[in-house]
KERO-460390 format. One record per residue (C-alpha): residue number from 1; x, y, z. Coordinates in Angstrom, 3 decimals. Last residue first. Example, Ala and Ser with C-alpha at 12.3 -4.5 7.8 and 13.67 -1.06 7.14 Angstrom:
2
2:13.670:-1.060:7.140 $
1:12.300:-4.500:7.800 $
This chain:
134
134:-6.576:13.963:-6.888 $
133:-5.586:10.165:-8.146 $
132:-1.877:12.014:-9.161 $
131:-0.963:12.405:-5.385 $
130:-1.094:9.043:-4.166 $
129:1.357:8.174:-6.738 $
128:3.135:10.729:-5.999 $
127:2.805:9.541:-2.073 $
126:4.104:6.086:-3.268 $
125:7.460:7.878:-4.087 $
124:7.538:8.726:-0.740 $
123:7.135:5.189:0.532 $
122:10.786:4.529:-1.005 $
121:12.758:6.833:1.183 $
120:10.506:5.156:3.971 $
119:11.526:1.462:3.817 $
118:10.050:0.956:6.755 $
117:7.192:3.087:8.554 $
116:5.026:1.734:11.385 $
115:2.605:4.160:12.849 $
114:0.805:4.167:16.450 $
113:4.458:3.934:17.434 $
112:4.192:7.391:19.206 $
111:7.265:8.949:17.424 $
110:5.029:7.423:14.082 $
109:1.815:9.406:15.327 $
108:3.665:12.150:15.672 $
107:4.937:12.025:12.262 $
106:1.466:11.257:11.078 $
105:0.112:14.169:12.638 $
104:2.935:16.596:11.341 $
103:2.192:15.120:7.721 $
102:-1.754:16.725:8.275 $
101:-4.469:14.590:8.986 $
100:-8.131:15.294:7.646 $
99:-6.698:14.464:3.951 $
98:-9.443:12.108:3.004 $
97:-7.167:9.155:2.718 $
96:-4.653:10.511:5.852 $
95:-8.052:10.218:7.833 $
94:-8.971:7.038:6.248 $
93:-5.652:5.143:7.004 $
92:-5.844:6.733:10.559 $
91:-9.261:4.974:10.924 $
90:-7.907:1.605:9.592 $
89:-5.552:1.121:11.733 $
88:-1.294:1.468:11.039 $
87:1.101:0.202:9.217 $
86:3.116:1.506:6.297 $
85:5.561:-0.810:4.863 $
84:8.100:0.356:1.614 $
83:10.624:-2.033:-0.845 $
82:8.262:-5.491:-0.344 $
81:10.114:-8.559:-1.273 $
80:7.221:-10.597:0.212 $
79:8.388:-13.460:2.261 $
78:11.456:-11.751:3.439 $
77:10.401:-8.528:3.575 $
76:7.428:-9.707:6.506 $
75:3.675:-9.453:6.048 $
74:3.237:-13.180:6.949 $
73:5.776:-12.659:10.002 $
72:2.208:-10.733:11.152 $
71:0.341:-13.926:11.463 $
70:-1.582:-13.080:10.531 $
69:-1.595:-9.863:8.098 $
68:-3.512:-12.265:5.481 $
67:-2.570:-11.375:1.926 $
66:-4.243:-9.242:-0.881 $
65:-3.430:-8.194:-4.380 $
64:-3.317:-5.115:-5.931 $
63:-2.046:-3.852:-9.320 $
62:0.005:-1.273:-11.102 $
61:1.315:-0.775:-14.451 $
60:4.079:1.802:-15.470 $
59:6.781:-0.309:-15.742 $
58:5.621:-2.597:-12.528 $
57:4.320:-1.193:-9.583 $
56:3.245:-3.856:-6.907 $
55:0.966:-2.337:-4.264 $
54:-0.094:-5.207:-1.341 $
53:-2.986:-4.947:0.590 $
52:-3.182:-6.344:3.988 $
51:-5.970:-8.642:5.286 $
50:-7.587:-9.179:8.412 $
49:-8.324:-5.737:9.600 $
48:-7.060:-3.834:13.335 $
47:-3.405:-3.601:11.875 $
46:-4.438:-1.857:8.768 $
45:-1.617:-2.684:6.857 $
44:-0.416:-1.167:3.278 $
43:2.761:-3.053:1.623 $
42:4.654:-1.824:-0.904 $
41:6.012:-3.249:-4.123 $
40:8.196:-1.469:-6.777 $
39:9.569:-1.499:-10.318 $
38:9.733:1.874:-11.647 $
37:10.815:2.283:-15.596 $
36:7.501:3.110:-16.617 $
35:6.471:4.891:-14.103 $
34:5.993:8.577:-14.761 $
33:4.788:7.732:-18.215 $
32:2.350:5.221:-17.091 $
31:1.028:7.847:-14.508 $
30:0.721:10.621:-16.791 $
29:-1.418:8.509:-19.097 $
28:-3.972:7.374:-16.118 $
27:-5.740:3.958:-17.405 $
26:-3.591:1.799:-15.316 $
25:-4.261:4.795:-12.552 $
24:-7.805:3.829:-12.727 $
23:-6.942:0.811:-10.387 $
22:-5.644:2.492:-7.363 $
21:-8.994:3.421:-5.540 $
20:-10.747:0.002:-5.973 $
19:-8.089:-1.792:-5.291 $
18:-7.275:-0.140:-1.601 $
17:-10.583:-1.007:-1.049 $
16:-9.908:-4.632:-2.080 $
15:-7.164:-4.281:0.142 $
14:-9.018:-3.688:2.983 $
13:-11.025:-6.686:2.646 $
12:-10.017:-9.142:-0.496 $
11:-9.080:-9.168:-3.729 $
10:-9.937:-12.112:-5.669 $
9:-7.132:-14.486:-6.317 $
8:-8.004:-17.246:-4.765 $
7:-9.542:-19.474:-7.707 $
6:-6.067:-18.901:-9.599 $
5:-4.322:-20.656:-6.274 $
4:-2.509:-17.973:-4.357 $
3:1.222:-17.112:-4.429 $
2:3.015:-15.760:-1.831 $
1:6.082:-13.812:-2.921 $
């Protein structure tokens, strides 16, 4: 994984969204218990921002952390480790955020390529986690 200096850490641009939305799941009991045993690291991309967030799960903590998406071999399995990428712009992120896109639209979306999905057995279990901030 990359690693930043200690004065580099801060979270930045999309991911620091992405931070802000994720972080009172450390504090969520239902979570912790649900995850405790789950080791896991996914990578969000909005391919029209600067910066990509990455997810890491680790026994039953979470946390963000943010990495350039350019170049895009920056963002790639190798050099992360990640188990699930989803890609795709920022106003799709938001509409599948505030639930004003329904799966079929993202599936079409992804037969149209205006989604990138790998690891995707894996991404599902990132839509319960999704699913216990409502």
């Amino acid at each position: 994984m990359l690693e930043q200096p200690e004065n580099e850490k801060r979270v930045r641009g999309f991911a620091g969204l992405i931070e802000k939305v994720l972080m009172p799941l450390n504090e969520n009991e239902e979570f912790q218990e649900k995850f405790k045993d789950v080791q896991r690291k996914y990578v969000l991309n909005a391919s029209n921002l600067k910066f990509a967030a990455i997810i890491t799960i680790d026994n039953g903590s979470l946390w963000v952390e943010s990495v350039p998406n350019d170049p895009p071999t920056q963002l790639s399995k190798e050099n992360l480790g990640w188990d699930g990428y989803l890609e795709m712009d920022s106003q799709t992120f938001l509409r599948v955020a505030m639930d004003r896109i329904s799966l079929v639209g993202v599936g079409v979306k992804w037969i149209k390529g205006k989604i990138k999905l790998k690891g995707l057995l894996k991404l599902i279990m990132l839509l319960k986690i999704f699913k216990l901030l409502g």
